[in-house]
N, CA, C and O atoms as a DFTB+ gen file, in Angstrom:
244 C
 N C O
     1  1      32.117     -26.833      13.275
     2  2      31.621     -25.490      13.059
     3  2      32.436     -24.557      13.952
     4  3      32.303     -24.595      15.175
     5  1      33.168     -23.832      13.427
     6  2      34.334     -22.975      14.143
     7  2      33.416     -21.663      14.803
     8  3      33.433     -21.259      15.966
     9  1      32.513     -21.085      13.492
    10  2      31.848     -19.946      14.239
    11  2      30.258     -19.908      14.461
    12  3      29.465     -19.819      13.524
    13  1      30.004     -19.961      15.384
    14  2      28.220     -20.230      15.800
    15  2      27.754     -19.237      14.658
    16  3      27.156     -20.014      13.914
    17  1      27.686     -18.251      14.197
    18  2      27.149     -17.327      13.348
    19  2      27.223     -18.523      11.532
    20  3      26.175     -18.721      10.918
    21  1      27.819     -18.784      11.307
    22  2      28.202     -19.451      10.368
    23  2      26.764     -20.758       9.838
    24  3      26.905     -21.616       8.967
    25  1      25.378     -20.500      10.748
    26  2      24.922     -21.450      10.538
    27  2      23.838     -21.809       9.093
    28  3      23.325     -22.753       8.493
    29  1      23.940     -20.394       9.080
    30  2      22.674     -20.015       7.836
    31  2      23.054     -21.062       6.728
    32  3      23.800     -21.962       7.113
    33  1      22.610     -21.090       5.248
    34  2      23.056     -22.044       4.112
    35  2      23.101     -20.678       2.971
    36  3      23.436     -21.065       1.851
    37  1      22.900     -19.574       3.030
    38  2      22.945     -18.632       2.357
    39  2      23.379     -17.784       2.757
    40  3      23.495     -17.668       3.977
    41  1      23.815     -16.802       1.869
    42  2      24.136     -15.002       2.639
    43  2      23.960     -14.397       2.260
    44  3      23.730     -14.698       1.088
    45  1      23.815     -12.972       2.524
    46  2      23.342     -11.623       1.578
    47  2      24.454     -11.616       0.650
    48  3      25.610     -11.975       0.873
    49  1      23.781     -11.002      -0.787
    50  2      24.742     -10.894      -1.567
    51  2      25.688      -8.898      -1.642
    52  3      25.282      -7.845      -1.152
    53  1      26.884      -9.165      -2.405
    54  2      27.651      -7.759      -1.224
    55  2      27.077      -6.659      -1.757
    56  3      26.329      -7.138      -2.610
    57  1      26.987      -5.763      -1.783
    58  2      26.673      -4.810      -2.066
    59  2      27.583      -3.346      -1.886
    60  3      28.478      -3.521      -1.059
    61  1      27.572      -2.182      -2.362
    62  2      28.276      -1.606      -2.963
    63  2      27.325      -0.036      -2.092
    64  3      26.105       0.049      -1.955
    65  1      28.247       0.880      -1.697
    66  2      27.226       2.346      -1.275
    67  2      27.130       2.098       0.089
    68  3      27.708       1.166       0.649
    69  1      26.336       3.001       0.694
    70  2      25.731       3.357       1.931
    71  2      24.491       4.083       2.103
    72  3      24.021       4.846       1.258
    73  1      24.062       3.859       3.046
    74  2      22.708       4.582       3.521
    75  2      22.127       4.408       2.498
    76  3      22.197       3.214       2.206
    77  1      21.264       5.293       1.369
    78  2      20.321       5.306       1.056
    79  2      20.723       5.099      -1.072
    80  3      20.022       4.752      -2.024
    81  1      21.963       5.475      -0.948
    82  2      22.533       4.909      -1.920
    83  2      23.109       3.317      -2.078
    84  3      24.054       3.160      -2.852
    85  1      22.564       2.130      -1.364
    86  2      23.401       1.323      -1.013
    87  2      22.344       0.839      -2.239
    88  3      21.313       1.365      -2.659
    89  1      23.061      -0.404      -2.628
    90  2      22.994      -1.434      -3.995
    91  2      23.678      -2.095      -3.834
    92  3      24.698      -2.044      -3.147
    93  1      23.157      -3.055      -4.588
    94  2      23.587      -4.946      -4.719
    95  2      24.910      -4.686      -5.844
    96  3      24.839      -3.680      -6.550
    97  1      25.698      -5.294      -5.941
    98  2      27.093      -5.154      -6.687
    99  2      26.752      -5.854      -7.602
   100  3      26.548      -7.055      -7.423
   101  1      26.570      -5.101      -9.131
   102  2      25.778      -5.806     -10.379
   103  2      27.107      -7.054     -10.526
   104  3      26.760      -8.123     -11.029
   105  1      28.366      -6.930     -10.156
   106  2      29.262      -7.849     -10.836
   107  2      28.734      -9.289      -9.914
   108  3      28.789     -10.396     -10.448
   109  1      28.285      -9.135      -8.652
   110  2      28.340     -10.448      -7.961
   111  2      26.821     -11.008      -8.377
   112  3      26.300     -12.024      -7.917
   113  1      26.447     -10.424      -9.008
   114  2      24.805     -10.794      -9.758
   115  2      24.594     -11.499     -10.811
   116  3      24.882     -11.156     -11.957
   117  1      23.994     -12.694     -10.422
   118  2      24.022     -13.904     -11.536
   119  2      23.013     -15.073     -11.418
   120  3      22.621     -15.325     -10.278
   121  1      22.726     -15.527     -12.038
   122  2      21.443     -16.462     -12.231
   123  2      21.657     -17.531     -11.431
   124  3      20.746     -18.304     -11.134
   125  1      22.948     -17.670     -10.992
   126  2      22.522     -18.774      -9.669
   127  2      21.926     -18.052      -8.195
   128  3      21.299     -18.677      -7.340
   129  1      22.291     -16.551      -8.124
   130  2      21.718     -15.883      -7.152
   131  2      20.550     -15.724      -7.162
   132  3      20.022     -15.070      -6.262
   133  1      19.955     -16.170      -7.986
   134  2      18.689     -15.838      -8.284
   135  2      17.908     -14.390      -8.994
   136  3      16.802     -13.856      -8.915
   137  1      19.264     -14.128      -9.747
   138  2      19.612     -12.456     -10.351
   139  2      19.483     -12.848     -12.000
   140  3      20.466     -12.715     -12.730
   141  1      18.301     -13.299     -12.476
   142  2      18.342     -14.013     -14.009
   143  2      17.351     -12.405     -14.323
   144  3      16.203     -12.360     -13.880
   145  1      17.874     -11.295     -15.028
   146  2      16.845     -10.242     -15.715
   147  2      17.364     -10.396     -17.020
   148  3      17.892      -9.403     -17.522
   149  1      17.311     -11.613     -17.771
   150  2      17.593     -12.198     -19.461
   151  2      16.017     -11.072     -19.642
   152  3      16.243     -10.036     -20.268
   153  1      15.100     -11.188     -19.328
   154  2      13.940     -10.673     -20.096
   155  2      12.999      -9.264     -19.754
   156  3      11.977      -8.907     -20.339
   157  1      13.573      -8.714     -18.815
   158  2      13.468      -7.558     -18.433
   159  2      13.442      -6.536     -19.227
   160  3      12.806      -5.550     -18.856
   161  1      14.319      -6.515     -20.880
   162  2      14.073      -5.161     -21.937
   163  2      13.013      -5.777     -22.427
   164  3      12.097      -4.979     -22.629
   165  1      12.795      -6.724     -22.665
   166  2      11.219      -7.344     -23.595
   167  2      10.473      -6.798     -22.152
   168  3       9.974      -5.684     -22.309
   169  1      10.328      -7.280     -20.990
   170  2       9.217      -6.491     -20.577
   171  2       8.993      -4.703     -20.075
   172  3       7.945      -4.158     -19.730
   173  1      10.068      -4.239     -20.169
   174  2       9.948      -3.023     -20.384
   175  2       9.249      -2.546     -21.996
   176  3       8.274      -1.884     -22.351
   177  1      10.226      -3.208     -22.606
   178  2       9.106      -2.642     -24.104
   179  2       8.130      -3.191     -24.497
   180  3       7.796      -2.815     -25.621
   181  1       7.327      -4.152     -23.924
   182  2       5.625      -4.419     -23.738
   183  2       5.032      -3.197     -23.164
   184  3       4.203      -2.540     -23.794
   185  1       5.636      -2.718     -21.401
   186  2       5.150      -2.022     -20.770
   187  2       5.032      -0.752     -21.284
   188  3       4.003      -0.122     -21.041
   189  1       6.130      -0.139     -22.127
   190  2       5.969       1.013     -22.915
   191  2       5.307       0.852     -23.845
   192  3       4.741       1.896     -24.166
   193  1       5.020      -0.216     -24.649
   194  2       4.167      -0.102     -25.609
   195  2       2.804      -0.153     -25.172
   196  3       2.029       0.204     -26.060
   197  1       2.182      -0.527     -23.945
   198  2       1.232      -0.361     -23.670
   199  2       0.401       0.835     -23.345
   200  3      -0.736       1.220     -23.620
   201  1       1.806       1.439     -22.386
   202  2       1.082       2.897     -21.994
   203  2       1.096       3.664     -23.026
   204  3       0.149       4.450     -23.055
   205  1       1.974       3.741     -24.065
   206  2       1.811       4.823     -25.546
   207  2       0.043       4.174     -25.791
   208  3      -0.874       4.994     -25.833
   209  1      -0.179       2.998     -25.902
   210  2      -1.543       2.478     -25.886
   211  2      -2.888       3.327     -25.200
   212  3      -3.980       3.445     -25.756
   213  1      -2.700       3.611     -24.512
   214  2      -3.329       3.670     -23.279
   215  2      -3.540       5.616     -23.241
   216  3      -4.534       6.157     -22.757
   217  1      -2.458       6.311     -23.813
   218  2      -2.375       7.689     -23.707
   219  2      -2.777       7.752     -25.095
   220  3      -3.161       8.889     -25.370
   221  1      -2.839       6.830     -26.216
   222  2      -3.688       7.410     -27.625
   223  2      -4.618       6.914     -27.185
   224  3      -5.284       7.635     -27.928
   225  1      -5.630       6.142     -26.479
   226  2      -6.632       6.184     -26.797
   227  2      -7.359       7.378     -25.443
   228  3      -8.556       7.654     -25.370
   229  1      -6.448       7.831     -24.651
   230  2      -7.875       9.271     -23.811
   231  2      -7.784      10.459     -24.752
   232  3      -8.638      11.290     -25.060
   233  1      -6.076      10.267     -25.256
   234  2      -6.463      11.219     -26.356
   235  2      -7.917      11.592     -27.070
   236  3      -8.653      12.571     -27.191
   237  1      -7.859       9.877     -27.556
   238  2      -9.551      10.261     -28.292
   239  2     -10.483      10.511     -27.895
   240  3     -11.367      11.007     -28.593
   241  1     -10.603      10.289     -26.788
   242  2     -11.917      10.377     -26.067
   243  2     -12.477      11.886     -25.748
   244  3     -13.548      12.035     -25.159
């Protein structure tokens, strides 16, 4: 082990920006990182279809 810091088994993944604009670098993002959003538009369009749900029915009320 050359560098004492070196001991972790993981590392942050890089990221891209500063301060308050800072973000994860979509290119280094991948399902072995644990970066799998395959189903994320299906649950966005549940979630929208719910609240359109949800705003017709106080409508009625």
């Amino acid at each position: 082990m050359r560098d004492p810091q070196e001991r972790a088994t993981s590392k942050p993944l890089p990221t891209l920006g500063e301060g308050c604009v800072r973000r994860y670098d979509p290119d280094a993002l991948s399902p072995h990182s644990g970066c799998d959003f395959a189903e994320a538009a299906e649950l966005w369009r549940k979630l929208q279809e719910e609240a359109g749900e949800q705003s017709e029915t106080a409508q009625k009320e």
